[in-house]
C-alpha positions as CSV (number, residue, x, y, z in Angstrom):
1,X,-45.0,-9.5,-28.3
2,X,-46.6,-12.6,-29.2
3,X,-48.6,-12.5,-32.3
4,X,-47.3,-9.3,-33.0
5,X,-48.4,-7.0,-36.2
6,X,-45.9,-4.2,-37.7
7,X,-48.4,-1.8,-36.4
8,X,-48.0,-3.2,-32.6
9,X,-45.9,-1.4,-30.5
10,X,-42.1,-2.6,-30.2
11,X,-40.6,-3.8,-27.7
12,X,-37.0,-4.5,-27.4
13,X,-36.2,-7.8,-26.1
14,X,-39.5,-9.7,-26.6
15,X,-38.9,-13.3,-27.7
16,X,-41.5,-14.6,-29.9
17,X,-41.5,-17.9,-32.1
18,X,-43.7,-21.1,-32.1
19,X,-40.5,-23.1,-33.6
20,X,-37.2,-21.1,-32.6
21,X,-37.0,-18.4,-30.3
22,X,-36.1,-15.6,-31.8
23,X,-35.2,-11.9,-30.0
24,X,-37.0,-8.7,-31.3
25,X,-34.8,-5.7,-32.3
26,X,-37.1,-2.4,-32.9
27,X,-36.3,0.1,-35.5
28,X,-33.4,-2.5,-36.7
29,X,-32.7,-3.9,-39.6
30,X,-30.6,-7.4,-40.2
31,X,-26.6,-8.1,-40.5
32,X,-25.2,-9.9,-43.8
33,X,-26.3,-11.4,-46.9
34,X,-30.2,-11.7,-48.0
35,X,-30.9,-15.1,-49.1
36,X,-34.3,-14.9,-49.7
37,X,-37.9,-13.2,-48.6
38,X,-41.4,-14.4,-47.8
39,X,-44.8,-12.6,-47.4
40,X,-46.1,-13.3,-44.5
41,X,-48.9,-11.1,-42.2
42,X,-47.1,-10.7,-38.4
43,X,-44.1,-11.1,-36.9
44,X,-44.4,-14.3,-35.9
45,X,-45.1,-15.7,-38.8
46,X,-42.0,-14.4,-40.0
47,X,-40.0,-15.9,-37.0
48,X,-41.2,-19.5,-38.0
49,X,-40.5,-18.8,-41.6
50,X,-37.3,-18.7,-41.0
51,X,-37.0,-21.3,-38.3
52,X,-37.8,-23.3,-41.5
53,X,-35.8,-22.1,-44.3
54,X,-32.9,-24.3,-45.4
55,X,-30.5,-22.8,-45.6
56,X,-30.2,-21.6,-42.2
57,X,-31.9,-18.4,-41.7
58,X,-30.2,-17.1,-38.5
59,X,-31.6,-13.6,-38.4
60,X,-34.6,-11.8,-40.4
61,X,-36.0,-8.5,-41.5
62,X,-39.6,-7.5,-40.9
63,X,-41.3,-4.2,-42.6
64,X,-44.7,-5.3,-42.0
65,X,-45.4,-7.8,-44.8
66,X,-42.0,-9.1,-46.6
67,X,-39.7,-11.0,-44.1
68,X,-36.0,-10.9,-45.3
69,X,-33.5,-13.6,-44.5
70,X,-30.5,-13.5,-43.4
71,X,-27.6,-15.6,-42.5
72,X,-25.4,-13.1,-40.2
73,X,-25.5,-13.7,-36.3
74,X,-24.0,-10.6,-35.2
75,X,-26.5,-7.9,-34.1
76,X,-28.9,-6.1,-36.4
77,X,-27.9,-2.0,-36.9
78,X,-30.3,-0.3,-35.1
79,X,-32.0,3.1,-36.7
80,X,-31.4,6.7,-35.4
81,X,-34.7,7.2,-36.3
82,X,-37.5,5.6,-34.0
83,X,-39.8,5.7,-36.3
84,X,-37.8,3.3,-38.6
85,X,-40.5,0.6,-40.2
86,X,-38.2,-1.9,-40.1
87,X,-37.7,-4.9,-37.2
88,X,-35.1,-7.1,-36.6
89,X,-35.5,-10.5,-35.3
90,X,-32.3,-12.7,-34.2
91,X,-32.1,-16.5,-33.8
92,X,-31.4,-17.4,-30.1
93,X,-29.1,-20.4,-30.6
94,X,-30.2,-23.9,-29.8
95,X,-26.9,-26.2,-29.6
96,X,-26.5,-29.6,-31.5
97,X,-24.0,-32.0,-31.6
98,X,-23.5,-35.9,-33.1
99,X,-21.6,-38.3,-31.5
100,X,-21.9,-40.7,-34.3
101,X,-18.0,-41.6,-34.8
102,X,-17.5,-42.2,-31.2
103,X,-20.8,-44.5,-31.1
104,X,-19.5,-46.5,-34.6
105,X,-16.1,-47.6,-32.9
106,X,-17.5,-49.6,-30.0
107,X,-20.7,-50.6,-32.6
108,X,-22.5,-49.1,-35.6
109,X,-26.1,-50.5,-34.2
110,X,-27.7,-48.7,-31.8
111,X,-31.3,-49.3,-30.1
112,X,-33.5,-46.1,-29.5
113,X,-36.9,-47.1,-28.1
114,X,-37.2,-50.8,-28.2
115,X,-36.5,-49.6,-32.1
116,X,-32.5,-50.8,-33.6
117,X,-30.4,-49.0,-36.0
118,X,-27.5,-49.0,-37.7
119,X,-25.6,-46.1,-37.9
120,X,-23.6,-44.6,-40.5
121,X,-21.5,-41.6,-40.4
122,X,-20.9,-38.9,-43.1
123,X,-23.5,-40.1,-45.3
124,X,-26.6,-38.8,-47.0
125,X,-29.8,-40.9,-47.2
126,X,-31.3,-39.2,-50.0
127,X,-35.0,-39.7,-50.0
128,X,-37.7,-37.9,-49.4
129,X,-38.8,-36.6,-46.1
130,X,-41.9,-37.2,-43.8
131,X,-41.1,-34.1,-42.3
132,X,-37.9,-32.0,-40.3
133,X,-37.3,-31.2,-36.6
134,X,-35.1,-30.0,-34.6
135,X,-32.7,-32.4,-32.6
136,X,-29.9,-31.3,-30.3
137,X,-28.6,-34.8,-30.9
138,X,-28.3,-37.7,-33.3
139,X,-29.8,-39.8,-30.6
140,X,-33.0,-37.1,-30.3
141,X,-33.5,-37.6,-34.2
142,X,-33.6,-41.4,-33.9
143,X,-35.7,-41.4,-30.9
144,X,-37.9,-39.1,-33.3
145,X,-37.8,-41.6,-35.9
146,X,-38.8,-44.4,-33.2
147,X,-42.3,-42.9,-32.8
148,X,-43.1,-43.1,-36.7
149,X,-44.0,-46.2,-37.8
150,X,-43.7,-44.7,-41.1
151,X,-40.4,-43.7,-40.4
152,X,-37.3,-45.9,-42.4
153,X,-34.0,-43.7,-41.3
154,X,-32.8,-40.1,-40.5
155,X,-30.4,-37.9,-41.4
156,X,-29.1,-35.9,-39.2
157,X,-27.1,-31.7,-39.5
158,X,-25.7,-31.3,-36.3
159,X,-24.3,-27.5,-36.8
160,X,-27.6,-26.7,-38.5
161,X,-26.2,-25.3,-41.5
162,X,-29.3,-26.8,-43.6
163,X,-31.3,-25.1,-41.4
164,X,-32.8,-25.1,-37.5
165,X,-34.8,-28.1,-38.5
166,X,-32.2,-30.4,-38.2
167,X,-33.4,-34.1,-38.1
168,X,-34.6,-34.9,-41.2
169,X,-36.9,-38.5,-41.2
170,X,-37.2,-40.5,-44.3
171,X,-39.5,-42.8,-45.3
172,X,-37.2,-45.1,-47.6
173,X,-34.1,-46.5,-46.7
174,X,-31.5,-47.6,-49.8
175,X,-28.2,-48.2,-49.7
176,X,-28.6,-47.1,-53.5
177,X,-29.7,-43.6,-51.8
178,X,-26.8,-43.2,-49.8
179,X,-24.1,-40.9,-50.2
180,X,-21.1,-39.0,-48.5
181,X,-22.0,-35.9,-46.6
182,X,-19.5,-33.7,-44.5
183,X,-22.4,-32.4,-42.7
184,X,-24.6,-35.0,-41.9
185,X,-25.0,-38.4,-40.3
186,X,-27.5,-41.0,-41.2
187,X,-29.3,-43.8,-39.3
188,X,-31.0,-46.8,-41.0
189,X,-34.4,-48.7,-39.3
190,X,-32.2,-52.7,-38.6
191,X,-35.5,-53.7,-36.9
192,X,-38.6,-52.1,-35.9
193,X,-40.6,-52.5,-32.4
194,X,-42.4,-55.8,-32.2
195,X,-45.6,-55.2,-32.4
196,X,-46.4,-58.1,-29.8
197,X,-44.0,-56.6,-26.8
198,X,-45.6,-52.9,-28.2
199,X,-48.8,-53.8,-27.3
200,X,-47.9,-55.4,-24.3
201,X,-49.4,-53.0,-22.1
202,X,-52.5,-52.8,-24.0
203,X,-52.5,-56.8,-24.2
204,X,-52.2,-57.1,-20.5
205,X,-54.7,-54.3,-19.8
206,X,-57.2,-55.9,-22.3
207,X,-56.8,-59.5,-20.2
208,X,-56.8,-57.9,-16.9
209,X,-60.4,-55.8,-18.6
210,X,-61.4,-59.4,-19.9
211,X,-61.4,-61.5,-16.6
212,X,-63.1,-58.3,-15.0
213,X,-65.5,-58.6,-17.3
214,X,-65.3,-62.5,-17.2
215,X,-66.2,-62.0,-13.5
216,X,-69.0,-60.1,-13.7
217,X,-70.7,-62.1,-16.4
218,X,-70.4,-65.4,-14.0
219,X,-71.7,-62.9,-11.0
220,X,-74.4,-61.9,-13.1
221,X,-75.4,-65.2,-14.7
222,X,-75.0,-66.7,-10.8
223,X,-77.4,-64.5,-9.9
224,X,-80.2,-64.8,-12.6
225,X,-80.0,-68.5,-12.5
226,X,-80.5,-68.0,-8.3
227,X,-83.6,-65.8,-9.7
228,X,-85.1,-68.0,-11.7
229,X,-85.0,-71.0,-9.1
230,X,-86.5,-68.8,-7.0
231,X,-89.5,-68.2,-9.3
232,X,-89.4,-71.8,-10.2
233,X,-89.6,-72.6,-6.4
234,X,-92.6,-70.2,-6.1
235,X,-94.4,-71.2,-9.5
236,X,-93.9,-74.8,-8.1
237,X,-95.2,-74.1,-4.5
238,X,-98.2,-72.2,-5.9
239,X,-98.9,-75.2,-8.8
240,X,-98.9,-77.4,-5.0
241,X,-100.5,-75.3,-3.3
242,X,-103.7,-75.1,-6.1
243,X,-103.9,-78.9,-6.7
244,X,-104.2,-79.7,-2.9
245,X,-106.6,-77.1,-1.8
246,X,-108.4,-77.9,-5.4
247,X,-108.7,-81.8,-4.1
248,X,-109.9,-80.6,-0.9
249,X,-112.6,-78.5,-2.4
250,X,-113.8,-80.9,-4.2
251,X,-114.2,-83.5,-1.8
252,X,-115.8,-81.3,0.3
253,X,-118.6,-80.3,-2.8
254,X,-122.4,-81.6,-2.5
255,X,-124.0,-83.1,-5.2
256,X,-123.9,-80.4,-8.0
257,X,-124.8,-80.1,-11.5
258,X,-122.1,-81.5,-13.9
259,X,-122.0,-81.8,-17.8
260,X,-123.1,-84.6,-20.0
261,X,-119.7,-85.2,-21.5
262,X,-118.4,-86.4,-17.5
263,X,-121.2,-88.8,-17.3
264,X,-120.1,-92.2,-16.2
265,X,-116.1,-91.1,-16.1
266,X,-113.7,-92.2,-13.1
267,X,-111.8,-89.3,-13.0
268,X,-108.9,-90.8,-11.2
269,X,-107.4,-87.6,-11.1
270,X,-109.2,-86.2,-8.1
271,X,-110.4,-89.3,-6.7
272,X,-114.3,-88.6,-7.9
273,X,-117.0,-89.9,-10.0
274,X,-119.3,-88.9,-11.7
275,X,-122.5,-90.5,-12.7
276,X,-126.5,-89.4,-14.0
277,X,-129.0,-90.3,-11.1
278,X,-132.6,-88.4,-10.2
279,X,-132.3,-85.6,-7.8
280,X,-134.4,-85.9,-4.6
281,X,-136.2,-82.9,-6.5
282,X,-137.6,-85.1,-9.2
283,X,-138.2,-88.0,-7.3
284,X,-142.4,-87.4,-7.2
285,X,-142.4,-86.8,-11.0
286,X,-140.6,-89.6,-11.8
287,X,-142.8,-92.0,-9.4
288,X,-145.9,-90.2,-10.6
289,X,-144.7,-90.6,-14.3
290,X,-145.0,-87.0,-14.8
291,X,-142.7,-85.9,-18.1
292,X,-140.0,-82.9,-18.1
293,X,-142.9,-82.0,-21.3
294,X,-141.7,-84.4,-23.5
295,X,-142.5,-87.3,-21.9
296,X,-139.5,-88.3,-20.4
297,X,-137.9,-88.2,-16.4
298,X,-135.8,-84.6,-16.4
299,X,-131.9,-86.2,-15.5
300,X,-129.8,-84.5,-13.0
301,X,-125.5,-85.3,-13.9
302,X,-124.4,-85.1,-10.2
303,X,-121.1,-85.2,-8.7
304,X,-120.2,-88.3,-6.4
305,X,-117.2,-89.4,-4.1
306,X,-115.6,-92.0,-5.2
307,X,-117.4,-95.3,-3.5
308,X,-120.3,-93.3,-3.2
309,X,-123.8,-94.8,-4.5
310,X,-126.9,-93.0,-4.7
311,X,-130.6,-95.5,-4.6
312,X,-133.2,-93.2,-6.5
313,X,-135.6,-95.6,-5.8
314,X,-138.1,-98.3,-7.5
């Protein structure tokens, strides 16, 4: 019968509730006092309604759109008439107890989840509330309290007569706040988790992430720096390579043509030198005093070995 509308068909039995389980009387209506009455649109939403009322809503009335507390467990008086609008719904009990007084004789502090309290029975802390749950012990309530950060001290209904929400967390603690309850219990944050041993894990997860990482980096950096004497090596071996065969080309060279700015220059470098001399080419003309048209021997910048002389002639 989940999610179920007025309209639905009813079926005896069907437990339904997102908070509280609750079991579905048809054509019934609900035992004992009213104590109040909500709007809501399904079924459902009128089970969790009264998982959260405070009082304690132990059994409810449904017509289809007002749900009716009630605070009587016995069963709901069922209709001659099948047809009768109204449905019954009836708290499945959920036990609780506290075991605060036997805990405060041996020691009123008590250490729920790496988080230390210090207990104190028949007392009210009487601050407002991050929020309400249900507990089936004062311990459960702490241990709910131990996951809040936010959370400063509990107080604790173990028969539930403020409601099925039982546990209520605080988020101020005050001794100025406290006060004597018959029905409820109170624990007060003594010390909180460290947040150094809280992150423990995370710390030692992070380190073990960082020399992974650490690893790879040197891996990486190993091998790049392998790369780039490698390409070094060859850049190297190629620059060799080139001057050598560069030397040997030019030794090898006849006379050739070379510019006017090399004239006359030991060029140390690759073992040459260069000088101006008349080719073999020009010889006639310059013996028969012919001009390059201006009246003067043409001059041909050759290339020479180094030691090498060249006799144009007289």
């Amino acid at each position: 019968m989940a999610n179920a509308k007025q309209n639905d068909v009813c079926v005896n039995g069907t437990v339904i509730g997102s908070l509280q389980k609750f079991k579905v009387h048809c054509s019934s209506t609900a035992r004992g006092r009213r104590t109040t009455s909500v709007d809501v649109p399904t079924l459902d939403d009128c089970a969790d309604a009264c998982a959260r009322a405070n009082p304690r809503c132990t059994t409810a009335t449904y017509d289809g759109k007002s749900c009716a507390f009630h605070n009587e467990t016995a069963e709901p008086l069922t209709a001659a008439d099948s047809n009768f609008k109204f449905t019954a719904i009836v708290g499945l009990p959920d036990s609780s107890s506290s075991n605060c007084r036997s805990v405060v004789q041996a020691t009123t502090m008590q250490t729920i989840n790496d988080v230390q309290f210090s207990l104190s029975c028949g007392t009210n802390m009487a601050s407002e509330s991050l929020s309400n749950h249900y507990a089936a012990s004062l311990q459960d309530c702490m241990g709910q309290c131990a996951m809040s950060s936010m959370c400063k001290a509990v107080s604790f209904n173990a028969d539930q007569t403020l409601g099925y929400q039982n546990c209520f967390l605080k988020s101020k603690e005050s001794e100025k706040n406290m006060s004597v309850s018959s029905i409820l219990d109170t624990a007060v944050v003594v010390r909180q988790k460290d947040p150094v041993s809280k992150s423990t894990d995370n710390n030692d997860a992070m380190a073990n992430n960082t020399s992974t990482d650490t690893n790879t980096m040197i891996i990486v950096a190993v091998s790049v720096s392998g790369l780039f004497v490698l390409i070094s090596l060859g850049f190297l071996s190629y620059w060799v390579f080139k001057r050598t065969n560069r030397r040997k080309r030019l030794r090898s060279l006849p006379v050739g043509v070379m510019p006017i700015s090399h004239r006359d220059r030991m060029d140390e470098k690759y073992g040459v030198r260069t000088s101006v001399a008349w080719s073999e080419l020009d010889r006639e003309s310059v013996l028969s005093g012919e001009a390059d048209g201006v009246g003067r021997p043409t001059p041909v910048y050759e290339i020479r070995r180094k030691g090498e002389s060249y006799n144009v002639g007289n």
